[in-house]
Each structure stands twice: as C-alpha cells, then as structure tokens.
C-alpha positions in Angstrom: -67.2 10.0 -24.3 -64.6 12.4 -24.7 -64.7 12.5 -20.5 -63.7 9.3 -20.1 -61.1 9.1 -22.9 -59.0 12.1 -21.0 -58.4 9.7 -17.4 -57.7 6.9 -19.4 -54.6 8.7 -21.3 -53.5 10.6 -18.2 -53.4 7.1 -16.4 -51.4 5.8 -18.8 -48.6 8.6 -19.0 -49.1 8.2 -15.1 -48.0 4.2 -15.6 -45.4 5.1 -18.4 -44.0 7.7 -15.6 -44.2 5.2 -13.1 -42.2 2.6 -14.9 -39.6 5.1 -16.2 -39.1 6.2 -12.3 -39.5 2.8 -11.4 -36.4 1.8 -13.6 -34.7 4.9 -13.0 -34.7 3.4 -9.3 -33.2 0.3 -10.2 -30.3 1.5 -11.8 -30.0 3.6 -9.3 -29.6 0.9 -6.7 -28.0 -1.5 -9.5 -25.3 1.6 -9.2 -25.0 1.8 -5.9 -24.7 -2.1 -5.3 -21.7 -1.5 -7.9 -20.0 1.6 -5.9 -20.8 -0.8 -2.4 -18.6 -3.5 -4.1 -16.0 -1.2 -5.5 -15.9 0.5 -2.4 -15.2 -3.0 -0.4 -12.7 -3.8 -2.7 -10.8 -0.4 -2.2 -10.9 -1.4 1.6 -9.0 -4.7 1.1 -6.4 -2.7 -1.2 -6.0 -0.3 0.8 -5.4 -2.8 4.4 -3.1 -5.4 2.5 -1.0 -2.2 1.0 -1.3 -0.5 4.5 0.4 -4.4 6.0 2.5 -4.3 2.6 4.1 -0.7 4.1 4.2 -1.8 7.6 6.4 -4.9 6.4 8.6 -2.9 4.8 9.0 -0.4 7.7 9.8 -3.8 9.8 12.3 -5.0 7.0 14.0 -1.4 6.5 14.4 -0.8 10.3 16.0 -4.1 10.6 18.5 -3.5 7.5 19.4 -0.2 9.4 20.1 -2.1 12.8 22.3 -4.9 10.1 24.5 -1.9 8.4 24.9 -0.3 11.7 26.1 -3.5 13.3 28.5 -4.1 10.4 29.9 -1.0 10.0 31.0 -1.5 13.5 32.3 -4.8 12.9 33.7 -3.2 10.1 35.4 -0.4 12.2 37.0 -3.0 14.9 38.4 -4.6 12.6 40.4 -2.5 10.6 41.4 -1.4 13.8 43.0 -4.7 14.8 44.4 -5.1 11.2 46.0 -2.0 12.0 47.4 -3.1 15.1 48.5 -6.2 13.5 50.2 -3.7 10.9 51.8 -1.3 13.5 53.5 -4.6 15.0 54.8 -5.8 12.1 56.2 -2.5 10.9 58.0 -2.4 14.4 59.3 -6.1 14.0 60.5 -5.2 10.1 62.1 -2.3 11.7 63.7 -4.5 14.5 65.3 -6.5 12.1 66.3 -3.7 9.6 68.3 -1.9 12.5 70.5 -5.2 13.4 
C-alpha cells in the first residue's frame, strides 16, 4: 500500500507545481500585456511631443525671419528720420544766418 501512496503524493506536488508555474505564466503575460500598453503609450508621447518640437522649430524660425524684417524696418527708418532731421537742422540754420 505504501507503493501506491508514494505516486499519488508526487502527482500532486507535480499539479501544485503545475499550477504555481501555470500562474507564474500568467502574470507573466498579465505583465507583459501591461509593459505592451505602457510601451504604446510612450509611442504616442513621444510623436505628439516630437510634432509639439517641430511646431515650435516652425514658430521660432518664423519669429527670427519677423525680428530680422523689423529690425530692418527699424534701421530705414531711423534713417529717414535722420534725413528729415539733417534737413531741418539746415532750414533752422538758414533762417538763423538771415
């Protein structure tokens, strides 16, 4: 009796092994379902930042052409004020000298 008492215990730690590496497998795909989903959700942070920095590369060049184009506006036109200036120094002088 003792014979057949000893496969009947070693088939159950055999089943109690089974089902612990049986769960140990579904964690370990309930984790890697997880890690999957993070990993797609990384993704989709990392494009809309990557568009995010590409709009802003678009915004900042154009802000750079802007300043440029008004610092020449700028520039032209404090030359003509100073033309303006020059000419009315010379007709205050005119009028000084009669």
């Amino acid at each position: 009796m003792s014979v057949k008492a000893a496969p009947e215990v070693e088939s159950s730690i055999s089943t109690d092994d089974f089902q612990a590496l049986e769960e140990k497998i579904y964690r370990t795909i309930e984790l890697l379902k997880q890690a999957r989903e993070g990993q797609a959700v990384a993704e989709r942070e990392a494009r809309r930042l990557r568009e995010q920095v590409s709009g802003r590369d678009q915004e900042t060049e154009s802000l750079r052409r802007e300043v440029v184009s008004l610092r020449r506006e700028r520039e032209e036109v404090r030359g003509r004020v100073e033309k303006m200036l020059k000419q009315i120094d010379a007709l205050t002088a005119d009028d000084s000298a009669r």
